[in-house]
N, CA, C and O atoms as CSV, one atom per row, in Angstrom:
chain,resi,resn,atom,element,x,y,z
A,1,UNK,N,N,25.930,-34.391,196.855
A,1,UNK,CA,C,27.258,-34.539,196.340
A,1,UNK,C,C,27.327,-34.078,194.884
A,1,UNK,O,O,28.330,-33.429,194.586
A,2,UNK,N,N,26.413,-34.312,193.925
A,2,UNK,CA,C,26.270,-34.529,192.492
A,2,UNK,C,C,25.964,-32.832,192.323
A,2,UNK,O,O,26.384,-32.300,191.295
A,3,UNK,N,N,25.451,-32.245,193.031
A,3,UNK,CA,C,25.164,-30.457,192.968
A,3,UNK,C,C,26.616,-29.843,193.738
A,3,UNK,O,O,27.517,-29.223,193.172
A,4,UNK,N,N,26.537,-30.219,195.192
A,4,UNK,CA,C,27.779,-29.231,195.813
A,4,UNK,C,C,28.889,-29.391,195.323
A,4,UNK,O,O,29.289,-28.374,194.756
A,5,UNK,N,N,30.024,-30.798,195.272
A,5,UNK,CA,C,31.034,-30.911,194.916
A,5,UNK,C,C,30.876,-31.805,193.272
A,5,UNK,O,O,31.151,-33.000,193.380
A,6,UNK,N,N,30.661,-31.560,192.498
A,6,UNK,CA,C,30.065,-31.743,190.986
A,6,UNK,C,C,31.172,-32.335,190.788
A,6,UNK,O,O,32.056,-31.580,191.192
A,7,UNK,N,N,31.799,-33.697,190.206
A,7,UNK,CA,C,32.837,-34.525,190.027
A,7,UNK,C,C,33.042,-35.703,189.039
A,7,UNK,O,O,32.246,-36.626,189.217
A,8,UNK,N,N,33.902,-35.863,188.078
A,8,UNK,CA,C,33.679,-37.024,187.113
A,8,UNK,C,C,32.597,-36.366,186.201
A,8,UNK,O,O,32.429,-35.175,185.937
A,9,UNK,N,N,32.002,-37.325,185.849
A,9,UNK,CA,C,30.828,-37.395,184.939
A,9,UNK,C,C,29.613,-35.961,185.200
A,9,UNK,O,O,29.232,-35.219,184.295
A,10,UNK,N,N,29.278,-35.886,186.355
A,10,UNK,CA,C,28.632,-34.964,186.948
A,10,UNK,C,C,28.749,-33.717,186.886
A,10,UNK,O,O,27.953,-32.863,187.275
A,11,UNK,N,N,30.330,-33.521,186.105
A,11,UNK,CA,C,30.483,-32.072,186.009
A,11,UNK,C,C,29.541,-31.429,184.476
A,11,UNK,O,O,29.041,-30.345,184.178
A,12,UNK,N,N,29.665,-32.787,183.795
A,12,UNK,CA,C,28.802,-32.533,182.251
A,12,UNK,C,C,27.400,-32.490,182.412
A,12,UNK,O,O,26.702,-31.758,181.710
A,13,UNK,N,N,26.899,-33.296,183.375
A,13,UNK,CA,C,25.152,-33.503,183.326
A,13,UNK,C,C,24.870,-33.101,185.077
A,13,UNK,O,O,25.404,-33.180,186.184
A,14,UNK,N,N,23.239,-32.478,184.164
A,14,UNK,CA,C,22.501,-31.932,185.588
A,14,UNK,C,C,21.522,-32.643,185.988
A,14,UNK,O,O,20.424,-32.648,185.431
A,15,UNK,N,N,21.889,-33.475,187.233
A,15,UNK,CA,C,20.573,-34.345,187.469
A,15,UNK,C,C,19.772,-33.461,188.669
A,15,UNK,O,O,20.109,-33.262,189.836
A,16,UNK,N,N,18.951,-33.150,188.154
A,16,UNK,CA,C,17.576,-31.954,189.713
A,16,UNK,C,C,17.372,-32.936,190.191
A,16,UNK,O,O,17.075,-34.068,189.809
A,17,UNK,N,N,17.735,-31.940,192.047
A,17,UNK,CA,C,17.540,-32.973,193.194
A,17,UNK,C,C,15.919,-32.634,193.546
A,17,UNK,O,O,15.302,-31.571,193.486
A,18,UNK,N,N,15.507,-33.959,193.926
A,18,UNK,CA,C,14.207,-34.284,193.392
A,18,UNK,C,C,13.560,-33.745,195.348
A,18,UNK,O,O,14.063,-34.104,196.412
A,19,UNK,N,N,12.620,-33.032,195.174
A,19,UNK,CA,C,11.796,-32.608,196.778
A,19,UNK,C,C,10.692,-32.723,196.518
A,19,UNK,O,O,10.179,-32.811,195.403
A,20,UNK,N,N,10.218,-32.732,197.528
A,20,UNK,CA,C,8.658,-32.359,197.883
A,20,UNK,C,C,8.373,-31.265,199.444
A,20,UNK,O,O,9.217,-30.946,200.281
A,21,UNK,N,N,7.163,-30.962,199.409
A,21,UNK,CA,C,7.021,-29.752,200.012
A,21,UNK,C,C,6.334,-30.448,201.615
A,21,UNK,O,O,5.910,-29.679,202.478
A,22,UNK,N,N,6.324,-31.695,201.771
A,22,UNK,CA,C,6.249,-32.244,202.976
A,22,UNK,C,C,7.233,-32.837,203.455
A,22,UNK,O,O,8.209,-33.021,202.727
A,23,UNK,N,N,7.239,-33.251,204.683
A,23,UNK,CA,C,8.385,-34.518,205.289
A,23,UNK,C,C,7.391,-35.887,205.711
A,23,UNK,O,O,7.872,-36.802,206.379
A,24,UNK,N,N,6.296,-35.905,205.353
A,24,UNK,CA,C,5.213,-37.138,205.785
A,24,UNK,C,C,6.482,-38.187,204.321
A,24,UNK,O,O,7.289,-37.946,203.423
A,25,UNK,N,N,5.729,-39.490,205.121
A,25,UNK,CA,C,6.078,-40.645,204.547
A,25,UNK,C,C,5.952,-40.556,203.070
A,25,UNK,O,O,6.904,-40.638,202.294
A,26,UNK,N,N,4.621,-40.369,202.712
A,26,UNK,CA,C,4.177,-40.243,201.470
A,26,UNK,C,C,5.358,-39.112,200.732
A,26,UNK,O,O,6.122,-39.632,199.919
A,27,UNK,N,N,5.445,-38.297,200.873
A,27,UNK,CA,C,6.771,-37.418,200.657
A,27,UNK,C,C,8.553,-38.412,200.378
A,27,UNK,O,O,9.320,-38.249,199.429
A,28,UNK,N,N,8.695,-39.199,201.346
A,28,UNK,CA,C,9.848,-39.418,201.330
A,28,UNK,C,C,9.549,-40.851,200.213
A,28,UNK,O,O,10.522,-41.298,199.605
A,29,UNK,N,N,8.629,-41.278,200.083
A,29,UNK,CA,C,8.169,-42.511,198.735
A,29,UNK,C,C,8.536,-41.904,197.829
A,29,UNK,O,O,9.492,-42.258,197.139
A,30,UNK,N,N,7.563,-40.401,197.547
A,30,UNK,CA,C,7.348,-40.091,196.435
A,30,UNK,C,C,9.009,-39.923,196.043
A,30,UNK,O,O,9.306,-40.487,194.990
A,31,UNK,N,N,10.033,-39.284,196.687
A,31,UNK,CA,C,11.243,-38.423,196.299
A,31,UNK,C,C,12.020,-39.740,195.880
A,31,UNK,O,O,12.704,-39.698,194.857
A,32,UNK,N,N,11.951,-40.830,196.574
A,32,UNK,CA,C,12.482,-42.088,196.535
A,32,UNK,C,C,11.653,-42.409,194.502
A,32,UNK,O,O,12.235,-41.957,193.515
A,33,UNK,N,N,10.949,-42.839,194.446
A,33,UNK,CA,C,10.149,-43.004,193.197
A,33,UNK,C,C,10.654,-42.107,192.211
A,33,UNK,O,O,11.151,-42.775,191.304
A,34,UNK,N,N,10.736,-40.980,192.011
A,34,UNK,CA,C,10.924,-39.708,191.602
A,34,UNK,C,C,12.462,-40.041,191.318
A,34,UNK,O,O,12.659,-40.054,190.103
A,35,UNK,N,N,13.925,-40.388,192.267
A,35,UNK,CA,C,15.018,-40.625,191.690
A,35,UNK,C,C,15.430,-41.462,191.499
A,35,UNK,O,O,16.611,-41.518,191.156
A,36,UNK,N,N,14.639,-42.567,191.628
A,36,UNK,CA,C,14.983,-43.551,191.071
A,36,UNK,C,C,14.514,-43.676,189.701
A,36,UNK,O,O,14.742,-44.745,189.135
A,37,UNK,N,N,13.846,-42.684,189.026
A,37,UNK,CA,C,12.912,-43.050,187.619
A,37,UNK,C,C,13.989,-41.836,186.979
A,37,UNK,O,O,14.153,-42.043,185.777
A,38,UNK,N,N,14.756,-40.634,187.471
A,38,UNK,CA,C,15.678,-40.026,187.261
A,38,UNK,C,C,16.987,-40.628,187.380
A,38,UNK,O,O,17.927,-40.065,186.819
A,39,UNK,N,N,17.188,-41.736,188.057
A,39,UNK,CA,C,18.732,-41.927,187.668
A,39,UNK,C,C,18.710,-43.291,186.525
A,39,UNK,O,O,19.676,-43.563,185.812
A,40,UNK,N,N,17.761,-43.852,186.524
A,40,UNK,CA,C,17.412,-44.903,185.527
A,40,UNK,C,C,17.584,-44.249,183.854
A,40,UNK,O,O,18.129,-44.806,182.901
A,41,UNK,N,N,17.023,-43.104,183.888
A,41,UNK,CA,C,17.322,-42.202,182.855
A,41,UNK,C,C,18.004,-41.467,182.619
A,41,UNK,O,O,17.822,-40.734,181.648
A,42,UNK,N,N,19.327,-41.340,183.603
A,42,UNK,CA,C,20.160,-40.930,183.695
A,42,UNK,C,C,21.601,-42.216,183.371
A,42,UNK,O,O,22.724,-41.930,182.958
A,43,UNK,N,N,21.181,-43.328,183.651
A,43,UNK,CA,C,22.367,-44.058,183.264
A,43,UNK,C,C,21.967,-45.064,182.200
A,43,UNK,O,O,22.819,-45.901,181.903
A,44,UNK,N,N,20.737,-45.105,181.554
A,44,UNK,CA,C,20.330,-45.793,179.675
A,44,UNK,C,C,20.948,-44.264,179.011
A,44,UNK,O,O,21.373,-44.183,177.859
A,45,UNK,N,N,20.910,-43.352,179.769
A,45,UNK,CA,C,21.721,-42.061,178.793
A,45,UNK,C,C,22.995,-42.404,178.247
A,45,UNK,O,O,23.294,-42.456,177.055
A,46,UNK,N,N,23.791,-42.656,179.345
A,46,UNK,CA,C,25.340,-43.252,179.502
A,46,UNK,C,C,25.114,-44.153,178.850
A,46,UNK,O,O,24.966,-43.654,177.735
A,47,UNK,N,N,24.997,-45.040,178.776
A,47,UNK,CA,C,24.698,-46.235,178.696
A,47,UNK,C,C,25.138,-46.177,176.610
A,47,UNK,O,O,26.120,-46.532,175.957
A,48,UNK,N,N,24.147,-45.707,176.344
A,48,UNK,CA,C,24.153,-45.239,174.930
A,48,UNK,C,C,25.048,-44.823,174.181
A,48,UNK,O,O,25.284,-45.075,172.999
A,49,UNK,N,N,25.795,-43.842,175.274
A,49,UNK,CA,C,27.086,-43.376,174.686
A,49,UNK,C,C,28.059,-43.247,174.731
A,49,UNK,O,O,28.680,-42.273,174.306
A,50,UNK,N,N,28.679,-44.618,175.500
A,50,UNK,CA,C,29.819,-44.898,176.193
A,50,UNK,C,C,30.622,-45.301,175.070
A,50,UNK,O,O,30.205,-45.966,174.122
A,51,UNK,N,N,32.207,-44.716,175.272
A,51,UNK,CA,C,32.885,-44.568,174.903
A,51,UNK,C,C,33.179,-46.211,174.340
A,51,UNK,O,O,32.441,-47.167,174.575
A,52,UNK,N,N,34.624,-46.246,173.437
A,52,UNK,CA,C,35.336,-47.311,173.135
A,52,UNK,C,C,37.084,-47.695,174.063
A,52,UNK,O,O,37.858,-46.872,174.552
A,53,UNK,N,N,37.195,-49.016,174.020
A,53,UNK,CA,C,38.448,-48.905,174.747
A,53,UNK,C,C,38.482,-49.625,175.745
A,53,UNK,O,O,37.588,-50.438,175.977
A,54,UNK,N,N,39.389,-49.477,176.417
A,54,UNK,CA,C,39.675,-50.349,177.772
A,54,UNK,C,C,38.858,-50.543,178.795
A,54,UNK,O,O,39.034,-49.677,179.652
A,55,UNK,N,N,37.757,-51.580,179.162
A,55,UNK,CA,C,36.960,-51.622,180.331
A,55,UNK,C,C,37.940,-51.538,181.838
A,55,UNK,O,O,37.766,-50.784,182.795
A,56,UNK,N,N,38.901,-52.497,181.661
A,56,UNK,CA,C,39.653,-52.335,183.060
A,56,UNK,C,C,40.959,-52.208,183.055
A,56,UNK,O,O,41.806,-52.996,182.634
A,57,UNK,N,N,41.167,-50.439,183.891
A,57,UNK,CA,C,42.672,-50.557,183.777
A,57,UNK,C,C,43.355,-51.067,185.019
A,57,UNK,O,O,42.799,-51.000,186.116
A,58,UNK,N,N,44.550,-51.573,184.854
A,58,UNK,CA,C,45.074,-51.605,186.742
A,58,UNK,C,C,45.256,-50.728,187.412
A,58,UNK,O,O,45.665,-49.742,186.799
A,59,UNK,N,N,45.180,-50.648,188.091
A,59,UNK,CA,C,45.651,-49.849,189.215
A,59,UNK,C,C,47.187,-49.379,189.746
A,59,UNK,O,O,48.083,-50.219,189.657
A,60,UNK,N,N,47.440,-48.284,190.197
A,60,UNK,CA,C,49.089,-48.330,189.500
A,60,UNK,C,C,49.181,-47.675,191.337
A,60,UNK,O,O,48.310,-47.291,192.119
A,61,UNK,N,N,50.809,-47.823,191.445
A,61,UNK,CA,C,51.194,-47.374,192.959
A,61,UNK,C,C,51.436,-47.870,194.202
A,61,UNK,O,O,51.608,-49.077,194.372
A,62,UNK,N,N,51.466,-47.167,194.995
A,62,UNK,CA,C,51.462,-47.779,196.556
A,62,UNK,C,C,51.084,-46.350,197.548
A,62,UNK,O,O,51.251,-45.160,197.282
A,63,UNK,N,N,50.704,-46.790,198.367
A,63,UNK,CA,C,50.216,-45.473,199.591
A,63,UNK,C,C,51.585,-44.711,199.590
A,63,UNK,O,O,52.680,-45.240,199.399
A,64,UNK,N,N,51.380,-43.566,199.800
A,64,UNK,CA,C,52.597,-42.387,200.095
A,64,UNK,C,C,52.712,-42.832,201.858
A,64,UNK,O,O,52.034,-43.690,202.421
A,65,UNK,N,N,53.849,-41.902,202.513
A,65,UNK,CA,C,53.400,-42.213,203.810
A,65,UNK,C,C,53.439,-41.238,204.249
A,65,UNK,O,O,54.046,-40.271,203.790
A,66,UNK,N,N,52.384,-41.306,205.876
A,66,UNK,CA,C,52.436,-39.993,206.377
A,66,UNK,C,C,51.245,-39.429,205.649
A,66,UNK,O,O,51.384,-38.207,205.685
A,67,UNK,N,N,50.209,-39.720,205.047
A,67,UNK,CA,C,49.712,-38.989,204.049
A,67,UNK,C,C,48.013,-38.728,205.113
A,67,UNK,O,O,48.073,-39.501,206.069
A,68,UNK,N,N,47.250,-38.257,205.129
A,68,UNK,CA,C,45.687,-38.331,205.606
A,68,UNK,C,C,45.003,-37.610,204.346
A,68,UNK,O,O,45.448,-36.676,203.678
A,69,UNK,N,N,43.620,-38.411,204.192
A,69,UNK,CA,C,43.230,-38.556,202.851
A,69,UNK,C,C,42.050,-38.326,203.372
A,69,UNK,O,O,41.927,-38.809,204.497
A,70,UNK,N,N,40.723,-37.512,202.783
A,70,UNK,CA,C,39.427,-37.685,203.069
A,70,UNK,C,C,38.769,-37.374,201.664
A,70,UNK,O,O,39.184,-36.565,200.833
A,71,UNK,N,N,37.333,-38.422,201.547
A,71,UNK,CA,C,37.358,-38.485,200.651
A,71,UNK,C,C,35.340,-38.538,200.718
A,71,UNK,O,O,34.906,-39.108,201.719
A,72,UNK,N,N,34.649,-38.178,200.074
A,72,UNK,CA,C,32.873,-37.781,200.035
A,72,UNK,C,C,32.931,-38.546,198.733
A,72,UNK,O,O,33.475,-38.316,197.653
A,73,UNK,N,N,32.022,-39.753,199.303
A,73,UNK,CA,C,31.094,-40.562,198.179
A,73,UNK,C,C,29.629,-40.700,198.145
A,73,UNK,O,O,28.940,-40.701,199.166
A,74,UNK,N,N,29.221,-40.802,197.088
A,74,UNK,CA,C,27.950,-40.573,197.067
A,74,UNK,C,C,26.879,-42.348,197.555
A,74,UNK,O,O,26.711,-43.383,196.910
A,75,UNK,N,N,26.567,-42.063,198.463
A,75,UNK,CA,C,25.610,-43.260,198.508
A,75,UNK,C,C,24.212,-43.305,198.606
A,75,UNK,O,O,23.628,-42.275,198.942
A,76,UNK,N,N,23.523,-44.414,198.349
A,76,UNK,CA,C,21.945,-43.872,198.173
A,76,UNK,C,C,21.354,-43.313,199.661
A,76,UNK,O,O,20.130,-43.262,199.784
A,77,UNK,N,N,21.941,-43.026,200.433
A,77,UNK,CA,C,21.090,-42.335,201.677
A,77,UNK,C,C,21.369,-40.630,201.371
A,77,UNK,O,O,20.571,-39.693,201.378
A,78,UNK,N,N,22.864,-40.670,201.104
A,78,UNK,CA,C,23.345,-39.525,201.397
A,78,UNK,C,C,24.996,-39.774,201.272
A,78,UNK,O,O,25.577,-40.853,201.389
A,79,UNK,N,N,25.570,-38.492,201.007
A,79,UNK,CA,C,27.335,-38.669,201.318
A,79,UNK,C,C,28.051,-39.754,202.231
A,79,UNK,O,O,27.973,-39.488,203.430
A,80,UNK,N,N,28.549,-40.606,202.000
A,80,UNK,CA,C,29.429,-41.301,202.708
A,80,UNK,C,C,31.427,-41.003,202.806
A,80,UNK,O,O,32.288,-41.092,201.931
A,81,UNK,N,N,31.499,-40.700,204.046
A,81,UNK,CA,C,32.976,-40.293,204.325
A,81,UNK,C,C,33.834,-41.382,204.728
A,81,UNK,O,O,33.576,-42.322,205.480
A,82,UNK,N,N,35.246,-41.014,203.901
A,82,UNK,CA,C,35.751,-42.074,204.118
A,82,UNK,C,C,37.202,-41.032,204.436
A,82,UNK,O,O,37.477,-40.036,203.768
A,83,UNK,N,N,37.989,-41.536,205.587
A,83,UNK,CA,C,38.973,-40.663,206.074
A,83,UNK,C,C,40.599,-41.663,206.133
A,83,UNK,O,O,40.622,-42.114,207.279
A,84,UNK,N,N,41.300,-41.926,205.721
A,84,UNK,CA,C,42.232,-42.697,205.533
A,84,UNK,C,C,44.068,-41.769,206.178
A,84,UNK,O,O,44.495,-40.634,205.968
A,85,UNK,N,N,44.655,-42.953,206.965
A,85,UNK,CA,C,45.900,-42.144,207.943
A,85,UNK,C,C,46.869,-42.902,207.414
A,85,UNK,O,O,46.719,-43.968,208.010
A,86,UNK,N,N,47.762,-43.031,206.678
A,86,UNK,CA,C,49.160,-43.875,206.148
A,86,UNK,C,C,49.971,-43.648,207.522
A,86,UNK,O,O,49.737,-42.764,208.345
A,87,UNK,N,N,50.902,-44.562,207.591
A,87,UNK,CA,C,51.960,-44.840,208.491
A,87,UNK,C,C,53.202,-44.468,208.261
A,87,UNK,O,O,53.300,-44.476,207.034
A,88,UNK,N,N,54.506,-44.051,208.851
A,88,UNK,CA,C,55.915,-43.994,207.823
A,88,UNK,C,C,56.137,-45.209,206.910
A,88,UNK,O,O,57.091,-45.319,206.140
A,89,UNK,N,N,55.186,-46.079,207.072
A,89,UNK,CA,C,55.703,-47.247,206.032
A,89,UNK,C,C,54.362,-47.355,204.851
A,89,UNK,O,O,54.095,-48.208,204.005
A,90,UNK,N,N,53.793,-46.262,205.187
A,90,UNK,CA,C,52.740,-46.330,203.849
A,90,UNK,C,C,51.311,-47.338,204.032
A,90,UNK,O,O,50.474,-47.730,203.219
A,91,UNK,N,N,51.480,-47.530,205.451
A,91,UNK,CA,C,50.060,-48.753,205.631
A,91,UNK,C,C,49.332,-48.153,206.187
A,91,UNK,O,O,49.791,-47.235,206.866
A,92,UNK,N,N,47.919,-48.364,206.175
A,92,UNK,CA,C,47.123,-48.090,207.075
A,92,UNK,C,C,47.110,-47.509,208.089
A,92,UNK,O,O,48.182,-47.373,207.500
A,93,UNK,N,N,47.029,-46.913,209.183
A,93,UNK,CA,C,47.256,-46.385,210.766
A,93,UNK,C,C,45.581,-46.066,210.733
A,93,UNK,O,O,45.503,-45.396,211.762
A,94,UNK,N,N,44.843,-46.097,210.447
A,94,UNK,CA,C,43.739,-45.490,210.299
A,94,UNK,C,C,42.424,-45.076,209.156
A,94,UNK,O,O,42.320,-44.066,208.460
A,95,UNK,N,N,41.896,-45.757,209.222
A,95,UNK,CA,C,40.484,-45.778,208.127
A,95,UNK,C,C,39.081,-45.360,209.195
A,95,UNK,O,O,38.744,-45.929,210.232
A,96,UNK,N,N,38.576,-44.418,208.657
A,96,UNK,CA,C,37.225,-44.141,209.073
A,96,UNK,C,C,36.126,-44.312,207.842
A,96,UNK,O,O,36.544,-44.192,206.690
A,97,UNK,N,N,35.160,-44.506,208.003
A,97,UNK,CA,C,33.755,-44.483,207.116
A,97,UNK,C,C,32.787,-43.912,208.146
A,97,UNK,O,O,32.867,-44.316,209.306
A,98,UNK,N,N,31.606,-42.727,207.701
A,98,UNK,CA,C,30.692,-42.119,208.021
A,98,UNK,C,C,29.928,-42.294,207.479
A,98,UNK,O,O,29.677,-41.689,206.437
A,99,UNK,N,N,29.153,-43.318,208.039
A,99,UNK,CA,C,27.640,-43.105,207.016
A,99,UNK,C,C,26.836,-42.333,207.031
A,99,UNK,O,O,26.901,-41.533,207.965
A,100,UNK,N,N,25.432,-42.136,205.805
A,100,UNK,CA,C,24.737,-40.509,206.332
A,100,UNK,C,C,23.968,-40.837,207.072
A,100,UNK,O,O,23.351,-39.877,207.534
A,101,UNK,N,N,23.526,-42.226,207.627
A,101,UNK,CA,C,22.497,-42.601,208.571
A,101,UNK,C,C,22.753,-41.563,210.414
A,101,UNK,O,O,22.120,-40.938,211.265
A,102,UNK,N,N,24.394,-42.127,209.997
A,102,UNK,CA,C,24.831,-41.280,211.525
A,102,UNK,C,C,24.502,-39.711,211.472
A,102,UNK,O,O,24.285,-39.502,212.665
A,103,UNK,N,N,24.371,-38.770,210.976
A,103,UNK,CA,C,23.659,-37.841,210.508
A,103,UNK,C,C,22.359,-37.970,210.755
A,103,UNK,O,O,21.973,-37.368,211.757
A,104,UNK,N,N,21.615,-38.528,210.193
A,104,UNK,CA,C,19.928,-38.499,210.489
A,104,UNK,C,C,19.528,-39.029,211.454
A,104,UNK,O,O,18.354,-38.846,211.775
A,105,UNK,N,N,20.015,-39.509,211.902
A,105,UNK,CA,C,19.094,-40.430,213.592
A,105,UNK,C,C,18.397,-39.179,214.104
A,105,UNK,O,O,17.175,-39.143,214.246
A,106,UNK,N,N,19.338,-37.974,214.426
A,106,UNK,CA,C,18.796,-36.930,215.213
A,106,UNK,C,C,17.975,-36.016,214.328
A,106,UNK,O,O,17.372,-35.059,214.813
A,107,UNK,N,N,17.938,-36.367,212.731
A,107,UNK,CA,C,16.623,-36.451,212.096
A,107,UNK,C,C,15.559,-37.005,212.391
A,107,UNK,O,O,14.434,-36.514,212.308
A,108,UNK,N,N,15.784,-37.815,212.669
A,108,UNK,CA,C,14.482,-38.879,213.501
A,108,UNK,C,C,13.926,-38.582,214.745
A,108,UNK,O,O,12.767,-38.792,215.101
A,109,UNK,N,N,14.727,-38.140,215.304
A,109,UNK,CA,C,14.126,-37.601,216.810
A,109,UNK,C,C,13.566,-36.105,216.863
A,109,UNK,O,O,12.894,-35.719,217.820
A,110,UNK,N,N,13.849,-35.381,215.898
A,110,UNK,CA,C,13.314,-34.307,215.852
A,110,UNK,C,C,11.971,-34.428,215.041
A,110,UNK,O,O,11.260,-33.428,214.949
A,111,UNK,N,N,11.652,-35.428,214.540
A,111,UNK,CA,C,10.435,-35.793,213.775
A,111,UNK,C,C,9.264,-36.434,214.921
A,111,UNK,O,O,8.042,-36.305,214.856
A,112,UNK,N,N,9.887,-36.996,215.739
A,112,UNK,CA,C,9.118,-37.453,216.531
A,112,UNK,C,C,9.154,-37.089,218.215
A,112,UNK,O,O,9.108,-37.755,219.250
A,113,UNK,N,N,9.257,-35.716,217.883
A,113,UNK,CA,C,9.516,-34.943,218.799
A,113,UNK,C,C,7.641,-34.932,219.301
A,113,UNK,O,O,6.868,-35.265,218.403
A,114,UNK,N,N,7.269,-34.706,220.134
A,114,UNK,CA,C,5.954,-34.771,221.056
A,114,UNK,C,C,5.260,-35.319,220.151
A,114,UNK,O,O,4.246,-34.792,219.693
A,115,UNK,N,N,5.765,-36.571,219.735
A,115,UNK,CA,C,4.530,-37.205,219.400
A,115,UNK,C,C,4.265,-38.317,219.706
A,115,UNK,O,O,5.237,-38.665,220.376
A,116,UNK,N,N,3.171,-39.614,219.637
A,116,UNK,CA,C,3.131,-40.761,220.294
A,116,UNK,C,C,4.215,-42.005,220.567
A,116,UNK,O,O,4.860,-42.327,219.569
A,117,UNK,N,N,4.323,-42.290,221.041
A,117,UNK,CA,C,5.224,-43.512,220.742
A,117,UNK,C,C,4.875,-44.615,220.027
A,117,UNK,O,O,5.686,-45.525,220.201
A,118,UNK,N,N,3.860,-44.925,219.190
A,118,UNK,CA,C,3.033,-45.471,218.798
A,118,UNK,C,C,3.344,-45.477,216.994
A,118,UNK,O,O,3.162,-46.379,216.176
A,119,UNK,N,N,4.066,-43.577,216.761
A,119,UNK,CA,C,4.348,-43.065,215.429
A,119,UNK,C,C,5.586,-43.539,215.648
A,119,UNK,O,O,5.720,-43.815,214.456
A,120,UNK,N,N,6.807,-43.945,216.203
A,120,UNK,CA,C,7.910,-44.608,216.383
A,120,UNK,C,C,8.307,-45.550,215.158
A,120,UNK,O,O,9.357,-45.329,214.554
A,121,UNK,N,N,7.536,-46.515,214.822
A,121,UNK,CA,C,7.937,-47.441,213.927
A,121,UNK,C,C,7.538,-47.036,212.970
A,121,UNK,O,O,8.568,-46.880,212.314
A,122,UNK,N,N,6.427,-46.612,212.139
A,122,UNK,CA,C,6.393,-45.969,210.874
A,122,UNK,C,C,7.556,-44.721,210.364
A,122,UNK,O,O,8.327,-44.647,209.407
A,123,UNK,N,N,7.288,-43.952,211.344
A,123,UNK,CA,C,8.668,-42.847,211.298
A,123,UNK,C,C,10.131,-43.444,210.994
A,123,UNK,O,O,10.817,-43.303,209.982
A,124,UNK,N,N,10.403,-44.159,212.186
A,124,UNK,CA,C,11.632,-44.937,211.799
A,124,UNK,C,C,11.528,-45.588,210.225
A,124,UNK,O,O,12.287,-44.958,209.489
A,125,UNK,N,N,10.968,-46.423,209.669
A,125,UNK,CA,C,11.125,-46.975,208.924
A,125,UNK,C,C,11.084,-46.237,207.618
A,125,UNK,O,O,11.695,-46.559,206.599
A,126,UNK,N,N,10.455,-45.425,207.741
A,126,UNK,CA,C,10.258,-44.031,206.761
A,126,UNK,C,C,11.942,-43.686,206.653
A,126,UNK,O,O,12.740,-43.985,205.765
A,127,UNK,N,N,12.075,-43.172,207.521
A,127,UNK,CA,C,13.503,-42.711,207.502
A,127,UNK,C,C,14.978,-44.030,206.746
A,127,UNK,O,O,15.990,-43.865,206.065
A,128,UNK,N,N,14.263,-45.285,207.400
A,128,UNK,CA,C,15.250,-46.005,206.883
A,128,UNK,C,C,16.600,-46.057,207.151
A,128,UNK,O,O,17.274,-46.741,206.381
A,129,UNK,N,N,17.181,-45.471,208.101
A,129,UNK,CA,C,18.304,-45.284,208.542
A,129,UNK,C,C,19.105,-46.774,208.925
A,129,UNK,O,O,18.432,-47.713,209.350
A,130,UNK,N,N,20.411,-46.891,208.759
A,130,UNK,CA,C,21.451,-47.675,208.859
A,130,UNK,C,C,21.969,-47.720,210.475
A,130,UNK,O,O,22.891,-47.019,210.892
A,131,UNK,N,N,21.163,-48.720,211.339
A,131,UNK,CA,C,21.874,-49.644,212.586
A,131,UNK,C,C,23.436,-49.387,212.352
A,131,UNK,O,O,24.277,-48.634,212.843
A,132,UNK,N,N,23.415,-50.472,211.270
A,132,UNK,CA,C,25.281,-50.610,211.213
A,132,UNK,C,C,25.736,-49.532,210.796
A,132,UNK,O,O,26.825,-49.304,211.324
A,133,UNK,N,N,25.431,-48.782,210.120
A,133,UNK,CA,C,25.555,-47.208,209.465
A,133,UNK,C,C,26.310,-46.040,210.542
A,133,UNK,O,O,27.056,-45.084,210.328
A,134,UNK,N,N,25.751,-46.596,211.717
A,134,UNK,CA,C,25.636,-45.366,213.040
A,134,UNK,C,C,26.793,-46.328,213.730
A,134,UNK,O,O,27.285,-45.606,214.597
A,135,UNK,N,N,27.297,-47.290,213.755
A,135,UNK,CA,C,28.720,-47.535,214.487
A,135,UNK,C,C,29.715,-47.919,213.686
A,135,UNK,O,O,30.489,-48.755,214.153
A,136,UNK,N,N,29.912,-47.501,212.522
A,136,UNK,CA,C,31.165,-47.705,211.518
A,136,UNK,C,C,32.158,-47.235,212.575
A,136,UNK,O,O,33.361,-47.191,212.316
């Protein structure tokens, strides 16, 4: 999210998306370790030089109607989608959320494509993927 659609804050600072040249476990630690020691130093940055002024403003408005809204947030797996349908009266008709877990499952199965069933639970857990994630 923070590279493709660059937004807010993100358009000023470049945080490198952090890889490694395997997909083993040890790989997905290390990248995990690696941005988390990059965004820690990325927000004592902020942190430092945050502005003066109003911590909280209100919130101003009401839903338009008729309107469909989609909207890419960044969450620690991956992009989370959120798809929103107003009514002629401006309410709700419709909210979706996509988590990126629903995305990777069939990451997961292609990882453990001919291999034991035995590598099942380390793999899975490696991956870390969201149960509730996959039926929003």
């Amino acid at each position: 999210m923070r590279s493709d659609f660059p937004y807010d804050i993100y358009q000023f600072f470049n945080i490198p998306t952090v890889t490694w040249h395997t997909g083993d476990v040890f790989a997905r630690a290390f990248v995990r370790s690696q941005e988390i020691r990059r965004s820690a130093e990325f927000v004592l940055g902020l942190l430092e030089s945050l502005p003066t002024g109003e911590i909280l403003a209100p919130a101003g408005g009401s839903l338009q109607e008729r309107q469909l809204v989609l909207s890419l947030v960044e969450g620690w797996r991956g992009e989370i989608f959120h798809g929103a349908v107003t009514d002629r009266n401006g309410r709700f008709s419709c909210y979706k959320v996509v988590d990126p877990s629903f995305h990777n499952w069939f990451g997961l199965a292609l990882a453990l494509r001919n291999r034991q069933i035995s590598d099942f639970p380390l793999c899975n857990k490696s991956f870390n993927l969201s149960y509730c994630g996959h039926d929003l």
